[in-house]
C-alpha positions, 0 to 999 in steps of 0.5 A: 547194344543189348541185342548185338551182345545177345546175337554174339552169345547165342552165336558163340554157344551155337558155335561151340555146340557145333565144334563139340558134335563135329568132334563128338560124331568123330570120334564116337562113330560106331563102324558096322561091318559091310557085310551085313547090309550084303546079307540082309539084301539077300535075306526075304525081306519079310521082317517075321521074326520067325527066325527068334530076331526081330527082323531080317537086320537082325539075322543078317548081324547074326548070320555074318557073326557066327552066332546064327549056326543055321540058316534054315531058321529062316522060315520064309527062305525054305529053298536052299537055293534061296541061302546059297547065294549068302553062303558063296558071298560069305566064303568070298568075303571071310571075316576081318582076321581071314577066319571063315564065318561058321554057318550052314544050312 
């Protein structure tokens, strides 16, 4: 009888641990903007740091907020040919509100 009241508790507990992150997972969801991961695939890749973040995500967070102003910080990516597929995507794909995102070459 001792082992079926503890199998039931442990149970119960399992079973409210599991509602609790359900809802917590819902709720607490942290939403990232797409277009980052479309811009971190066009960067090198080379994860440097060279561009003063530390990694190509980083830039590329950088990059679709604005915040970068200049994509030739990207030492690897020297040729502008490289920066102008991202500049194309990003006119095409503006930010949330229709405000172009400010960054040049």
């Amino acid at each position: 009888m001792t082992i079926l009241y503890a199998t039931l508790i442990i149970g119960g507990i399992g079973l409210l641990f599991g509602v609790i992150l359900a809802l917590a997972s819902k709720y607490l969801e942290v939403k990232e903007d797409p277009r980052i991961d479309e811009v971190e695939k066009m960067l090198p890749g080379y994860n440097c740091g060279a561009c003063g973040t530390p990694g190509c995500r980083g830039f590329a967070v950088m990059i679709v907020s604005g915040e970068a102003g200049n994509l030739k910080r990207c030492k690897p990516g020297k040729l502008d040919a490289n920066f102008n597929p991202i500049l194309e995507y990003l006119k095409a794909n503006p930010n949330p509100d229709g405000t172009p995102v400010n960054i040049k070459l």
